[in-house]
N, C-alpha and C positions, 0 to 999 in steps of 0.2 A: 704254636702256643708262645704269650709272653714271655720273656727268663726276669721273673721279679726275681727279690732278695730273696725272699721267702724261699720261694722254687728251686732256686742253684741253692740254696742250705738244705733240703729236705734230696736233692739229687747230689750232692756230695758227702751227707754227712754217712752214707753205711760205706762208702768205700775208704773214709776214714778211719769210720770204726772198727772196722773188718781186718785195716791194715794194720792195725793195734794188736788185733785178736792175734793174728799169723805170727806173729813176733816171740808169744808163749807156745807156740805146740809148731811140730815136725812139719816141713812143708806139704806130703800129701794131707795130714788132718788140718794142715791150716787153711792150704784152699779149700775142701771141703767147707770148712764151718767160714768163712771167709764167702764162698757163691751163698750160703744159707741165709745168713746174716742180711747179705745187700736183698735179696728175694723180699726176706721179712720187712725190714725199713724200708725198701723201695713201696711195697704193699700197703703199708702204712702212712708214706709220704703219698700216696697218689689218693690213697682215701684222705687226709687233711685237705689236698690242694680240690676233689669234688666236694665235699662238705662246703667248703671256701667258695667256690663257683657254685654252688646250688645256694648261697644265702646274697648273695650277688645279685643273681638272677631275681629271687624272690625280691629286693629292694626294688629290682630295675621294674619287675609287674606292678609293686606298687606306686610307683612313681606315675607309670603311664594310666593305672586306672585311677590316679587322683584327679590326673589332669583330666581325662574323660569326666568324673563327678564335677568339676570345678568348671567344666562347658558346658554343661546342661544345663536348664533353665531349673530357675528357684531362686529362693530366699537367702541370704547369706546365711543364717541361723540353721537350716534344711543343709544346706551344703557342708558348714561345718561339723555336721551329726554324721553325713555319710562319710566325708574324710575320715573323722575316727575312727567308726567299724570298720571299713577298710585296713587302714593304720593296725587296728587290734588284731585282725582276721589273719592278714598277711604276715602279721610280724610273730602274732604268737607270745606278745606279755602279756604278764598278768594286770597288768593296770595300762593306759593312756590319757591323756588327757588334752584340749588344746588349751593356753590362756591367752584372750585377748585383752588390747589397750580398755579400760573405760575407766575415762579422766585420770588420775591418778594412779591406779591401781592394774592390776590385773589379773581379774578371775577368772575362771574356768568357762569358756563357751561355749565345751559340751565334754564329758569324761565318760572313761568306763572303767570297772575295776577297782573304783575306790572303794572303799567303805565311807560311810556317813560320818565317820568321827572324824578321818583324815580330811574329808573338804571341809567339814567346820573348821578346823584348826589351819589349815593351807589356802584356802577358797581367797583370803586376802594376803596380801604377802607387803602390805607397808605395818612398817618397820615401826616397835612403840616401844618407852621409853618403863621403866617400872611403876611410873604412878599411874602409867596410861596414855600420857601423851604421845605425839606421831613424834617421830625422828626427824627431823628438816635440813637437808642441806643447808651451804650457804648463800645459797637464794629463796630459801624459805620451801621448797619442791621437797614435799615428802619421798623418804628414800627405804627401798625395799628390801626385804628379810632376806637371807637364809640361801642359799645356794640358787634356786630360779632368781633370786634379787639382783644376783653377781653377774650371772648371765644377761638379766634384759638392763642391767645399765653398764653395761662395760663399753667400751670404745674410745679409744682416744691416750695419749700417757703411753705406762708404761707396759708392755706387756703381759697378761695374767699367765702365768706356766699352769693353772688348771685348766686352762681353755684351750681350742686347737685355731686353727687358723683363721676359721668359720665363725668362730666366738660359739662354741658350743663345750657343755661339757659334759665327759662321759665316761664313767668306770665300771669293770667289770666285777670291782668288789668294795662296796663300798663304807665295809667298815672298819677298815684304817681311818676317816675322814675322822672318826669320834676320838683319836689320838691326837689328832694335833692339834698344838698348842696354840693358845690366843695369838701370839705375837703372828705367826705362821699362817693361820687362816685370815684368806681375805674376805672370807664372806661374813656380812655384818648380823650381827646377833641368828648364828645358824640355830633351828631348831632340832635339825637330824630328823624329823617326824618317818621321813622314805627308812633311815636307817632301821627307827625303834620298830617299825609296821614288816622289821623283817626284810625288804628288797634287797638284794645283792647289786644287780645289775641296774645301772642309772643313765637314762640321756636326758639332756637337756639343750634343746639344739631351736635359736630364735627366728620366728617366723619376721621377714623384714618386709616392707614396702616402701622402694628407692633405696636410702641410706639410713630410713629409721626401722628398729623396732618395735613391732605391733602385736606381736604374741610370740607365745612359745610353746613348740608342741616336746608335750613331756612322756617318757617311757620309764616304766619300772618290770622287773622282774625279781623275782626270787631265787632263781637259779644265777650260776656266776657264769662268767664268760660266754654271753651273749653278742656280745658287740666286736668288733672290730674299728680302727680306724677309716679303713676303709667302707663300710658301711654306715658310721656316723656322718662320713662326707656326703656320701647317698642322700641321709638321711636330712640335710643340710640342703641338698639341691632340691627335694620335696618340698621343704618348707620355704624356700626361696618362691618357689610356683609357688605356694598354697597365699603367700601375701600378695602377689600380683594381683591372684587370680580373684580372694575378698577384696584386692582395692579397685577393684572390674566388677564386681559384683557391685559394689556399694556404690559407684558412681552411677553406673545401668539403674539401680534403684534410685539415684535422686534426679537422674533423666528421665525417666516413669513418673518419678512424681509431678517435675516440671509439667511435662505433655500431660496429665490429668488434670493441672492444673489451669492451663491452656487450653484446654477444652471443656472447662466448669464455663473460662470467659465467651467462649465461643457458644456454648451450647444456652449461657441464662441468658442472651440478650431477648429485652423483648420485642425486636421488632424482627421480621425475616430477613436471613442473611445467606446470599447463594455464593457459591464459587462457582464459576462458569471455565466449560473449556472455549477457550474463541474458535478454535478449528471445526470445532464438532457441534460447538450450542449447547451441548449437554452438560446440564449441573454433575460437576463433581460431588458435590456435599451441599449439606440444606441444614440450618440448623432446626429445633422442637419449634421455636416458633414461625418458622415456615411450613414445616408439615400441619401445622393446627391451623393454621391461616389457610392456607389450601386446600386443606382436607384429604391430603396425597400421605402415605406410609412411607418411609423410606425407599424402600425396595422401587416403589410407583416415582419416584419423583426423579430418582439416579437414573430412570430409564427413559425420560422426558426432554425435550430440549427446549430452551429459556422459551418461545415460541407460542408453544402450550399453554403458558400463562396469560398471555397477552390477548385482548381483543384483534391485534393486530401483530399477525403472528412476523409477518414480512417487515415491517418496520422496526418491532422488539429486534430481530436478527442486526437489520441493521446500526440499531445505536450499538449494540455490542460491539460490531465492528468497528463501529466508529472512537470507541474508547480504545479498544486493541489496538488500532493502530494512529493513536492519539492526537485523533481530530475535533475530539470531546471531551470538554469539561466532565462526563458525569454525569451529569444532574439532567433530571427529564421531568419536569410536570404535566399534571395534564394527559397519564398515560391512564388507562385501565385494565384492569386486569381480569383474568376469571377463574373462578376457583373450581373445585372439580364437579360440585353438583350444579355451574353453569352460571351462578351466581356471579356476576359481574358488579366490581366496584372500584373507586378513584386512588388512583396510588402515586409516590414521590418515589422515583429512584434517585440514588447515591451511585456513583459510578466509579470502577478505578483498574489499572491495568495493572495485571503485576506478570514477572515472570519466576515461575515456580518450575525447579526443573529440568530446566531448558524449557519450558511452555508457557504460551500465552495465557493467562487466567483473568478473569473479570468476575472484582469482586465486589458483589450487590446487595445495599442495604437498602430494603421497603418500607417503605410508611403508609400508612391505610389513610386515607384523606374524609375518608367518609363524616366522621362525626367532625371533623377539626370543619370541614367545608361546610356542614352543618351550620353549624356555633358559629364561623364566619358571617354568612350567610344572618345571625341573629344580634350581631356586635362586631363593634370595631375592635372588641379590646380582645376578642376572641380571634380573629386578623391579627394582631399582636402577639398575640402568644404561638400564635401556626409559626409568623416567621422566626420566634426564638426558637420554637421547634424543629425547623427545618433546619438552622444551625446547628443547635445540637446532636441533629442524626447526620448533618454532614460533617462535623467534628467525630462521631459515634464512627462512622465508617473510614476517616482517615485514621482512624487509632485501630480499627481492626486491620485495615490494611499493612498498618504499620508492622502490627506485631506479629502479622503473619511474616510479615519478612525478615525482623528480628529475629522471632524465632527460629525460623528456617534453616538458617546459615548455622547458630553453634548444633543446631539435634544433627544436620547434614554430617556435620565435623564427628560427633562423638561416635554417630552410627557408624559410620565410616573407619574410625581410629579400633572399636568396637569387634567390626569385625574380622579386622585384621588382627586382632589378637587372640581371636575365635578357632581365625582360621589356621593357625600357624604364626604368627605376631608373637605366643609366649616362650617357643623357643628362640625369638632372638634374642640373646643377651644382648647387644650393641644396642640396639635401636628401643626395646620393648617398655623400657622408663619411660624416654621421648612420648611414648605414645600414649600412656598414663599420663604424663604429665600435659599434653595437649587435651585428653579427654578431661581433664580435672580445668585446667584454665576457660574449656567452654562451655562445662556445668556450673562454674563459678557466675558466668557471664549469663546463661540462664537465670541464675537463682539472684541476678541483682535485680533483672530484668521482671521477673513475677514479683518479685517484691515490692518496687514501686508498683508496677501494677495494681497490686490487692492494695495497696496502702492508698491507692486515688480512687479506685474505689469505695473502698470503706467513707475515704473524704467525701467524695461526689455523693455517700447514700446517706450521710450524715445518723448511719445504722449506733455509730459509738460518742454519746456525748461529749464533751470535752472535761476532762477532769479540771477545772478550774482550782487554781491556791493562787494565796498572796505568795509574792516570792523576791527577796531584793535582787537588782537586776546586776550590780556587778560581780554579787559573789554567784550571784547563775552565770553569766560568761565566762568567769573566773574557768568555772567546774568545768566547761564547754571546751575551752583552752586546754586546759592538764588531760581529757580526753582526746586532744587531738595531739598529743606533743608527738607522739612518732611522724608524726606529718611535718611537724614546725618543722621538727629539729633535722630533714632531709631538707629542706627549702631553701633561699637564702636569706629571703627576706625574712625584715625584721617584724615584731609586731608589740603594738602599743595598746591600751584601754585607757579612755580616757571615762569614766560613769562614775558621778557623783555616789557617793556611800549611802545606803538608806533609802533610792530612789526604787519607791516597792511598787511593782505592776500585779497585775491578774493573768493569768496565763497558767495552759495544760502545762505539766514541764515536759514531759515527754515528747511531745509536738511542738513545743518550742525550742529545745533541744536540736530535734530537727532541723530547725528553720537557723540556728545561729550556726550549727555543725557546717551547714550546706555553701551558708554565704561563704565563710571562713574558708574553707575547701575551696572553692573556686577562686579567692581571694588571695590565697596562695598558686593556687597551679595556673592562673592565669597572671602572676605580676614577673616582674624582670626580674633577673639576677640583681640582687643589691638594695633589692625595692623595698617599700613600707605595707602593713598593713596595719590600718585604725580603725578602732572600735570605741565608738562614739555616743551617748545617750543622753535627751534632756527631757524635763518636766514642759510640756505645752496645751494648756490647758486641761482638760479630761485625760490628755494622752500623754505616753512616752512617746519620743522620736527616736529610732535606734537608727546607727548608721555606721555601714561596715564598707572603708573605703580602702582602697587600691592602688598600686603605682603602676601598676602593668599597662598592657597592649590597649586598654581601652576596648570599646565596642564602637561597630563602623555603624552610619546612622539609619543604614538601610536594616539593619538588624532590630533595632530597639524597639519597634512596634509589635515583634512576634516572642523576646526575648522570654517571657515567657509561657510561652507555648508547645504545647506537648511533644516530646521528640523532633523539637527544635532545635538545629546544631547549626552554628555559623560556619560559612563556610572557612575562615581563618582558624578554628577550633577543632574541624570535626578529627584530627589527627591524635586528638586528646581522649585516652578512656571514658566514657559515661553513658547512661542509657539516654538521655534526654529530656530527662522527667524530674531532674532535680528541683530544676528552678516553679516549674507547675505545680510541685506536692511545696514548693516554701510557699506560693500564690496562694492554694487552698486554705494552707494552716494559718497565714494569717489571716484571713480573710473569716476564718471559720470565730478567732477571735474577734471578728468583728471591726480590724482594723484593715489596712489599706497599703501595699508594696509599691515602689515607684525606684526607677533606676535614670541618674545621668552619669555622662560618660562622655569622655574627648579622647581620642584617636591616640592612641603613645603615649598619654598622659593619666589614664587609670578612668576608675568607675567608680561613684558613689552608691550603694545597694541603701534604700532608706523604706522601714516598715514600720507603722505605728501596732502599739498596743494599748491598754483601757489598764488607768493607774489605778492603783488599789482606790477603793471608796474614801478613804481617809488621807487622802492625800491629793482628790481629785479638787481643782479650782473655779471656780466659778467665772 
């Protein structure tokens, strides 16, 4: 057994006090009542120090069955319900509660034990002034009430002495608290609400994730000396798992969201799209409209190899091959295909090799030729629209390509990081942030990713009109600028506007916005140390000319034809954060305005970016 303080105090103090006792009475009755004495206090001292170890213990079980609740699968909202019955079951108060961050504030995520008066009155804990107004640091950050207030903003300064090392606090009688005076109390406008509802006993001990605070899981009782230090610390390493464990929850949920999102794009294409394994021939996955195009069920279709579909099952095999080990552009006209009730008809494959994996995959976008070969067959201009057709399903299938392997790489990383904190990851203290904070930097990088996405689609369906307003064009760059200044003000370069006052266009602003944010951004992170950036606009007939120029590295000229091009990255650049899509979603949006983007550029001597727009009607020139 340990020799705490505790322990050598409770094992010396009856042979002290025994040796007191001897001193008044005849040495036979002193030893007597002397061995009597130490029996009783010894009996005494071994029941405190089991009492002591059986609420120990009880922490240590709830610890590990929190962790248990906080690895099984669910909802963040489901999980923080079970932590507190837990929390309540094992500890034995009369009230708990957790509160997490949202925005500002922080209310209660799930409780038990309150009554209905106490969360009306505590459920929000920012701080108001007597006519009603919020309290406001002095950065304007509303600042929070009453003893959880003290708790979830302390850190930093000078040391709180109500607080323990953990930044938690906790007494086992808590109504002295209503004694001390203003000067004395640190906590800002206390209400005492736990004191007046009666609790004696009080924790308050804050739930963190990394270095910040994100809730607090709170304890009340009615009886005094419930707690210990020693169990508050407990109490404190729970709560340390329980923020890990939601900010693991919450990323897993916005990973989930990503891949359902990734698979709306995968699943509404309308044209059939196979993943092929090259070793085996066999589709891995077929999206809806292959199965409807074929007439095959899922189940029928994963059991098939590419083969099957083909008139010419030995050839089919072979262009796969030939893509896998990349002897083939792809592209295959002139093939046909057959569907399952026998029906044979004219198809365009799209072709492309990727490795998923460790494995070869080939990934197949189909076009049905039938009616286009038709219409061909009855017009030249129907011949014209096939080959803009054929383009666009060969551009449709390098963007699926793409972002299958886009995506690929951060889900690989999260799932990975994922389950290593599943598995054993959350008892590393050393390493187990690292691994949150790699899971968070490659959900981030997901969620830029589907964003451009849906945002080139939306453009490409032309599903959301353009909100058109008159708008003057320098105090809109002006606003574009002061949006981006945490950006400036990291850069070196400097930046100038040169736009006559008054000079008003037509333009979405929201989508223009876009397109002025995008140049500006690159116009910085691409120019030198020391460099300029200009922003420049004139009245030329019906139009604005806007022009957003550069001092930087220039673009080399083999680049310029594709520049803007979907998930086009130079090679001089690619070292540079970005999904690829920047410069294609500013192509659309201008273009959706109806004006026209063009880019020059000299080699170490910068870029000019120049895109027209359509000047308000009263100001357009004949």
């Amino acid at each position: 057994m340990k020799l705490t303080p505790r322990r050598v105090f409770l094992l010396m103090l009856p042979v002290a006090l025994t040796g007191i006792v001897a001193l008044d009475y005849n040495y036979h009755w002193g030893m007597v009542a002397h061995v009597a004495l130490v029996l009783v206090l010894a009996a005494l001292g071994l029941y405190l120090e089991l009492v002591h170890a059986e609420q120990g213990s009880v922490y240590r079980d709830l610890a590990r069955e929190i962790l248990q609740i906080l690895n099984e699968p669910g909802d963040m909202k489901e999980s923080v319900s079970h932590v507190l019955a837990a929390v309540k079951q094992r500890t034995g108060f009369d009230a708990v509660g957790i509160r997490l961050r949202d925005g500002d504030d922080f209310p209660y995520a799930a409780h038990s034990g309150m009554s209905k008066g106490f969360l009306a009155a505590e459920n929000t804990l920012i701080a108001r002034e007597p006519g009603g107004g919020i309290c406001r640091d002095e950065n304007g950050k509303p600042r929070l009430a009453c003893t959880c207030g003290m708790v979830l903003t302390a850190g930093g300064g000078k040391r709180n002495p109500f607080l323990t090392k953990g930044g938690s606090f906790w007494t086992n009688d808590s109504a002295p608290l209503l004694a001390l005076p203003p000067e004395a109390d640190p906590r800002l406008k206390p209400r005492n609400r736990c004191i007046h509802d009666g609790y004696a006993t009080v924790a308050l001990v804050p739930i963190r994730s990394k270095d910040e605070i994100v809730g607090l899981l709170h304890l009340n009782d009615r009886r005094k000396e419930r707690l210990s230090l020693e169990t508050v610390e407990l109490l404190e390493g729970i709560a340390s798992s329980i923020g890990s464990a939601l900010m693991r929850k919450k990323l897993e949920g916005q990973v989930r969201d990503k891949e359902e999102k990734y698979r709306g794009v995968f699943e509404c294409g309308f044209d059939p799209v196979f993943f092929i394994d090259a070793e085996t021939f066999r589709f891995d996955s077929a999206n809806a409209a292959a199965l409807s195009t074929y007439g095959y069920t899922e189940k029928e279709m994963l059991t098939l190899e590419n083969g099957a579909l083909s008139a010419d099952p030995a050839g089919s095999r072979e262009k796969i091959t030939a893509v896998a080990e990349g002897r083939s552009d792809g592209h295959f006209l002139g093939v046909r295909h057959r569907k399952k009730d026998g029906t044979e008809f004219p198809v365009e494959i799209f072709a492309s090799r990727r490795v998923i994996a460790g494995k070869v995959k080939v990934i197949a976008t189909v076009h049905d030729l039938t009616r286009r070969l038709r219409d061909a067959e009855a017009s030249a201009k129907a011949a014209a629209e096939a080959a803009l057709l054929r383009e666009r399903e060969k551009m449709t299938m390098a963007l699926m390509a793409t972002v299958s392997h886009e995506l690929r790489t951060p889900l690989a990383a999260i799932k990975g990081f994922a389950e290593t904190l599943r598995t054993g990851g959350l008892n590393d203290r050393k390493n187990r942030m690292d691994f949150v904070v790699t899971i968070e930097k490659h959900a981030n990088r997901l969620s830029y990713l589907v964003e451009d996405l849906l945002l080139l689609t939306d453009l490409d369906s032309k599903s959301k009109a353009p909100a058109f307003a008159e708008l003057d064009l320098a105090a809109f760059v002006e606003d574009c600028v002061h949006g981006l200044a945490p950006l400036i003000r990291t850069e070196s370069a400097s930046l100038d506007i040169e736009i006559p006052e008054g000079l008003m266009v037509r333009a979405d602003v929201d989508r223009l916005a876009r397109v002025v944010s995008n140049l500006l951004d690159n116009a910085f992170k691409y120019n030198r140390a020391g460099g300029r950036v200009l922003v420049t606009a004139a009245a030329e007939g019906d139009e604005a000319v806007v022009t957003v120029r550069d001092s930087g590295r220039g673009i080399p000229p083999e680049d310029l034809p594709y520049i803007f091009g979907r998930f086009y990255r130079s090679k001089t650049t690619r070292h540079i954060h970005g999904t690829g899509l920047g410069l294609s979603i500013v192509k659309s949006i201008v273009e959706l305005h109806g004006g026209r983007i063009w880019v020059e550029s000299v080699v170490s001597k910068g870029s000019d970016f120049r895109f027209t727009l359509p000047l308000a009607p009263r100001q357009a020139t004949i």
